[in-house]
C-alpha positions in Angstrom: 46.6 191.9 93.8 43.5 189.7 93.1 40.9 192.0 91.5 38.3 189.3 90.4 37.4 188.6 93.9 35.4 189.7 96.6 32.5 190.2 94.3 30.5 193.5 95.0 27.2 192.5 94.2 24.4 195.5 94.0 21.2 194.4 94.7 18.3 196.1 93.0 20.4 199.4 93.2 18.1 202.4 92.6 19.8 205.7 91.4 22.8 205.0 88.4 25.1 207.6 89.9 25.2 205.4 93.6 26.0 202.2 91.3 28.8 204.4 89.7 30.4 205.9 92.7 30.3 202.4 93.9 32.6 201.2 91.0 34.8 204.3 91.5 35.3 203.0 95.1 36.0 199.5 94.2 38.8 200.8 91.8 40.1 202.9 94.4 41.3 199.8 96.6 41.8 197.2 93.6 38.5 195.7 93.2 36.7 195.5 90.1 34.1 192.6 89.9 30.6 194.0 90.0 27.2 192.2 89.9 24.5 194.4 89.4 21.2 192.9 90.7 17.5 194.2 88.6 19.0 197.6 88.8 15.9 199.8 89.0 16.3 202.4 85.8 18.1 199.3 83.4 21.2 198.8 82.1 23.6 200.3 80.9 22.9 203.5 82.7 24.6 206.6 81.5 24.5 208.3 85.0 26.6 205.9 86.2 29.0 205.5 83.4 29.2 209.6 84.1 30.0 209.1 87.9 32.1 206.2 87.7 34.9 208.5 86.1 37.9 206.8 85.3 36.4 203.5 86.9 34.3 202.4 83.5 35.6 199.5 82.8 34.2 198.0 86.1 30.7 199.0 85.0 31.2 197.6 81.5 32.4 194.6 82.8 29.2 194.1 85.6 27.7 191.0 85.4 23.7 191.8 85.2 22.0 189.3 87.1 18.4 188.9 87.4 18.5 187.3 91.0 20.8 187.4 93.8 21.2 183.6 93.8 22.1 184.1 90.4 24.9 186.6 91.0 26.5 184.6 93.8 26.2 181.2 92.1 29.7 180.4 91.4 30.8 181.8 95.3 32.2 179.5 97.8 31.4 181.9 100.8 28.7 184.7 100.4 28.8 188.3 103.2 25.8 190.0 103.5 26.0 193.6 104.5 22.8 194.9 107.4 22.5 196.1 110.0 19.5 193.8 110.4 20.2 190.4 110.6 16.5 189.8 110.3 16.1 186.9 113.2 18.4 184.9 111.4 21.0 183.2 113.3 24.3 184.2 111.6 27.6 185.0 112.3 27.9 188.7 112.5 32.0 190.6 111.7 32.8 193.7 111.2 34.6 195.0 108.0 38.0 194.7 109.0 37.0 190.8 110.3 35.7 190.3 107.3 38.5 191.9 105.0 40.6 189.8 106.7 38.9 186.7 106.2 38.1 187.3 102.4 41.6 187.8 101.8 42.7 184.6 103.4 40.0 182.7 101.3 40.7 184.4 98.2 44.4 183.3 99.0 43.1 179.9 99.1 41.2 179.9 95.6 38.3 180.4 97.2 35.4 182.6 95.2 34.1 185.6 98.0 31.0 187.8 97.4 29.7 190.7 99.1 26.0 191.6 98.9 24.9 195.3 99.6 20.7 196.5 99.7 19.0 198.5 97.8 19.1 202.3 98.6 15.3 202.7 100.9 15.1 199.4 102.8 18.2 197.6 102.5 18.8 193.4 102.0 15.7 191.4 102.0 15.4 188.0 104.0 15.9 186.3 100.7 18.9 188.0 100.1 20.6 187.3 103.3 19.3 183.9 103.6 21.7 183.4 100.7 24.7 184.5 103.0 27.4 182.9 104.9 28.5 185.4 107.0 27.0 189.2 108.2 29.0 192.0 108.3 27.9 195.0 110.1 29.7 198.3 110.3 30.5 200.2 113.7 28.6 203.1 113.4 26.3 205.8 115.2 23.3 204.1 116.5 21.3 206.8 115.9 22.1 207.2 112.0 23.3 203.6 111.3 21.9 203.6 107.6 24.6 203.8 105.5 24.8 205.6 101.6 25.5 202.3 99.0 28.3 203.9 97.6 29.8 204.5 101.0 29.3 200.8 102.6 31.3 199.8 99.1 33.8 202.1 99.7 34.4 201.0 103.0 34.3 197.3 102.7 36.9 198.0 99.7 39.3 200.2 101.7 39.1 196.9 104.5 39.8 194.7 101.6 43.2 196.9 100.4 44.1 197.6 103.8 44.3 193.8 105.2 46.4 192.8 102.7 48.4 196.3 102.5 52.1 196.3 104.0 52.8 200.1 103.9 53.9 201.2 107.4 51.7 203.0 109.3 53.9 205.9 109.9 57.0 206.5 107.5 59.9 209.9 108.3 62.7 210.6 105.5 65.4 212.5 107.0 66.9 213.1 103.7 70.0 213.0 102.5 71.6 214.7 105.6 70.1 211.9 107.8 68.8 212.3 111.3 70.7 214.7 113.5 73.0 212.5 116.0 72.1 213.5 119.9 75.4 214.7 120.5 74.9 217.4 117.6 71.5 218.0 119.5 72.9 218.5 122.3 75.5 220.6 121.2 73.1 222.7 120.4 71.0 223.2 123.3 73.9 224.1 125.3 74.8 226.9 123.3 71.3 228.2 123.4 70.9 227.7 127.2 74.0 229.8 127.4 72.9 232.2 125.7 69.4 232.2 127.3 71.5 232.2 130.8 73.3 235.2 129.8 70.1 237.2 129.2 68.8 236.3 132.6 65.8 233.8 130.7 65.8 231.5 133.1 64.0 233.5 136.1 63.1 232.9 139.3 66.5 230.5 139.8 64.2 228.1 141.5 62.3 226.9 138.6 66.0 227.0 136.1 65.8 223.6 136.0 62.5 223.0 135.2 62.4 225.7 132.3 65.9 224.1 131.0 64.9 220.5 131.3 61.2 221.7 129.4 63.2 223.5 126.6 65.5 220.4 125.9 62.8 217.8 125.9 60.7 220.7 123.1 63.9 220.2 121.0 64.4 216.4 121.7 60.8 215.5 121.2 60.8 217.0 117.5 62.5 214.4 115.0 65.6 216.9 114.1 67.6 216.4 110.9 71.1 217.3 110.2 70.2 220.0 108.6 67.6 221.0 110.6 70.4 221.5 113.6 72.4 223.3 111.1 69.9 225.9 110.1 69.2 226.3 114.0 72.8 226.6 114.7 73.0 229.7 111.8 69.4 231.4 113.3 70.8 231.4 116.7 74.0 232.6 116.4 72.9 235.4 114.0 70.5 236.4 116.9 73.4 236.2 119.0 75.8 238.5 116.9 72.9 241.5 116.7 72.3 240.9 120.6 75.8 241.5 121.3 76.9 244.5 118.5 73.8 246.0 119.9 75.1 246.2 123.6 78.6 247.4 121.9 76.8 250.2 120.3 
């Protein structure tokens, strides 16, 4: 996985512990280039070497940059994070677009850097005038502005997750394998025997429905082998009481 690039670049962050969760949630999802812009309290800052927590080493490897141009001087293509473009005419994705697009360029060799505002008021024209690109997040309109730490975090998780091949819904059956429809099946008859035989399936009119319900309840859940064969042991040890109950 590339880490050097996108660049997360801070600018004139506030509050030490927000520029250390930050760095905890660019480790999370692989990232681990950090420019911190005129941070407001100096650097190094101890409260957010204390809530980066396990994530260090991106802090003590942070460029400290006086400027933004400065931090984003060796980038090929520059994302600006607002919700406000400002009145500037720019192109405007959202995280996932642009996730997508940084990882193709970093493919390329290409040198990607994010910029996020400061904590009260967010990137300044002159920071966004440095941009290529705007990326604004789809959020409640009424509470749009977004914690530093937490715009990382997201951008990061879009950065790991466009390049991420894990398939979106995984199922071990385990050893035993998925039970075949025929051992299913098997099954069901049985049970709607039984469930006959106890009169279950009242008024006669509506037998059909009720059976065809109860088959699709046991069809719809992904059965293993095993599953059928604990089933199979419940129900007819039901059964066995049922019947040496009448027999008493």
């Amino acid at each position: 996985m590339n880490t050097t690039f996108p660049r997360i670049v801070l600018v004139e962050p506030q509050m030490g512990e927000n520029i250390g969760a930050a760095a905890r949630g660019m480790w999370n999802f692989g990232l681990e280039d950090m420019a911190v812009v005129a941070p407001r309290d100096g650097w190094p800052s101890d409260p957010a070497i204390a809530m980066a927590a396990g994530a260090t080493h991106v802090l003590e490897n942070a460029h400290l940059c006086a400027t933004t141009r400065e931090a984003v001087a060796d980038c090929t293509h520059v994302y600006a994070t607002t919700a406000r473009p400002r009145g500037m005419t720019k192109r405007v994705v959202t995280p996932r677009q642009a996730a997508a697009e940084m990882q193709q360029r970093a493919a390329q060799g290409e040198r990607v850097a994010v910029l996020f505002g400061r904590e009260r008021s967010g990137l300044g024209t002159e920071d966004i005038v440095l941009s290529n690109t705007i990326i604004t997040s789809p959020v409640n309109p009424a509470f749009a502005s977004l914690n530093l730490a937490q715009c990382v975090l997201l951008v990061a998780y879009e950065w790991m997750l466009a390049a991420d091949e894990t398939p979106p819904v995984t199922y071990d059956p385990g050893k035993g394998g998925a039970a075949e429809r025929e051992q299913v099946e098997a099954l069901l008859d049985f049970v709607e025997g039984e469930l006959e035989d106890t009169g279950f399936f009242w008024p006669s009119e509506k037998a059909p429905t009720m059976k065809a319900a109860l088959r699709n309840l046991y069809h719809r859940a992904p059965l293993t082998g095993a599953d059928v064969g604990i089933l199979w042991g419940t129900f007819r040890a039901l059964v066995g009481k049922r019947r040496s109950g009448k027999q008493g």
